[in-house]
C-alpha positions as CSV (number, residue, x, y, z in Angstrom):
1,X,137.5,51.9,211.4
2,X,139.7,49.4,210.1
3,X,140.0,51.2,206.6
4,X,141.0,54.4,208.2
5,X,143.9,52.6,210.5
6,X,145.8,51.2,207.4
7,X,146.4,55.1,205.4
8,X,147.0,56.6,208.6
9,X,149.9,54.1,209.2
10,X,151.4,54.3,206.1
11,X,151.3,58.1,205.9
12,X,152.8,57.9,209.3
13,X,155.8,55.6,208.0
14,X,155.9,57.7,204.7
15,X,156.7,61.6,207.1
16,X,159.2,60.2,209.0
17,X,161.4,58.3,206.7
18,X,161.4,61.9,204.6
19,X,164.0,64.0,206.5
20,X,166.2,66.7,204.4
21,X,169.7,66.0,205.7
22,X,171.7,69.0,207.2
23,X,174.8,70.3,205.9
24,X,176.9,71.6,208.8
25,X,178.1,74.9,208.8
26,X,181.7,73.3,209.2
27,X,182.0,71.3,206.0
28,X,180.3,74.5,203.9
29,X,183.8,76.0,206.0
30,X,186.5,73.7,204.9
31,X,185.1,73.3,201.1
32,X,185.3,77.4,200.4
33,X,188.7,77.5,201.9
34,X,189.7,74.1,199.6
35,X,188.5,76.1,196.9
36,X,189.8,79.2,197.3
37,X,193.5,77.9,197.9
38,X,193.3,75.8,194.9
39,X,193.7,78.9,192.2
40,X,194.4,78.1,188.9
41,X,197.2,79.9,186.8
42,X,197.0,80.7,183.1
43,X,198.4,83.7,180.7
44,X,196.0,85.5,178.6
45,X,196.2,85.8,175.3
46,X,194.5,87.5,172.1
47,X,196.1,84.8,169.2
48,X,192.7,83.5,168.5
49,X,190.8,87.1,167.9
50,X,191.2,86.5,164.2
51,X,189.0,83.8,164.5
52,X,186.3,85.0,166.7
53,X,187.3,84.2,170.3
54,X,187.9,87.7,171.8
55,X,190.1,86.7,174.8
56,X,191.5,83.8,176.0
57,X,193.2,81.9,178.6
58,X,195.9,79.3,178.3
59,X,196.3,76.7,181.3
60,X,199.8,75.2,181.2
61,X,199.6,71.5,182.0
62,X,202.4,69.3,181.1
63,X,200.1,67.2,178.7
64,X,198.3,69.3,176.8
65,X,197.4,73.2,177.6
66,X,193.7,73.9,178.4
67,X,192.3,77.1,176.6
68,X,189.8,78.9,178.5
69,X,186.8,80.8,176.7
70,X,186.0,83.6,179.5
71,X,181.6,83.9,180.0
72,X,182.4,87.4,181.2
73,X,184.7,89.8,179.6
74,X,188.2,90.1,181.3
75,X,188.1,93.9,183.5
76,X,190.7,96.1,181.7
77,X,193.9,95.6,183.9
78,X,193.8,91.8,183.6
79,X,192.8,91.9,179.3
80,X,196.4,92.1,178.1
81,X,197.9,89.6,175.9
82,X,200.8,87.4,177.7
83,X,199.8,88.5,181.5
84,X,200.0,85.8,184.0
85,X,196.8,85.7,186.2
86,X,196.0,83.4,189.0
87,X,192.4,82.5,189.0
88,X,189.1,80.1,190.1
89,X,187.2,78.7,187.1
90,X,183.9,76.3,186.6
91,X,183.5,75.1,183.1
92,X,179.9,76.0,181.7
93,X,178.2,73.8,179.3
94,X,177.1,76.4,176.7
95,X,178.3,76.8,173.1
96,X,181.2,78.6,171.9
97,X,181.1,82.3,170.7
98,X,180.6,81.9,167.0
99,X,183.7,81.3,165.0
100,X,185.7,80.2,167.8
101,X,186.4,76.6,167.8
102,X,189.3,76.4,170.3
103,X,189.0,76.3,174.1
104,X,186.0,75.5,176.5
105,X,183.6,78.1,177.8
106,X,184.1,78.6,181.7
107,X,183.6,81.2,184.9
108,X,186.3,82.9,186.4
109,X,186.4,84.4,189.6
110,X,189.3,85.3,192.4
111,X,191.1,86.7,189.6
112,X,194.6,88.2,190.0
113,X,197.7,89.3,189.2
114,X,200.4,86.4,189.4
């Protein structure tokens, strides 16, 4: 009896210190709305086509701009060289279309018109 008192103890112990923590409802909420008021801005442009990148957009920042390599192809109304755009993006960690050595791979969504 003894040997069976000592598992049943520590199984015990081990199924109630493993809980999955709940994310509220309220915090999901308040990070969509961070995210969707925090747009990006950027101009496309098609300077870097002769070198394999099809279209690109340039993130102004007062450093250094940011080049964006789009995962997706732009939708016609928003692929035309010097339009500003307002947009969402997540960098992906893939490689770079071949030839195209400028810029950084990434996800846009919420795009439009500035």
């Amino acid at each position: 009896m003894k040997h069976l008192i000592v598992p049943f103890i520590v199984l015990a112990v081990f199924f109630t210190s493993c809980k999955a923590k709940e994310i509220s409802t309220q915090q999901t909420d308040n990070s969509l709305q961070i995210n969707k008021t925090a747009l990006s801005s950027g101009k496309v442009s098609h300077k870097y086509r002769e070198t394999g990148c099809k279209t690109v957009i340039i993130v102004s920042s007062t450093d250094e701009p940011l080049v964006l390599i789009p995962s997706q192809d732009l939708q016609d109304k928003f692929d035309k060289d010097g339009l500003e755009i307002r947009f969402n993006y997540r960098p992906l960690r893939i490689k770079n279309p071949a030839g195209c050595s400028v810029g950084i791979p990434a996800e846009l969504s919420d795009i439009s018109i500035k």
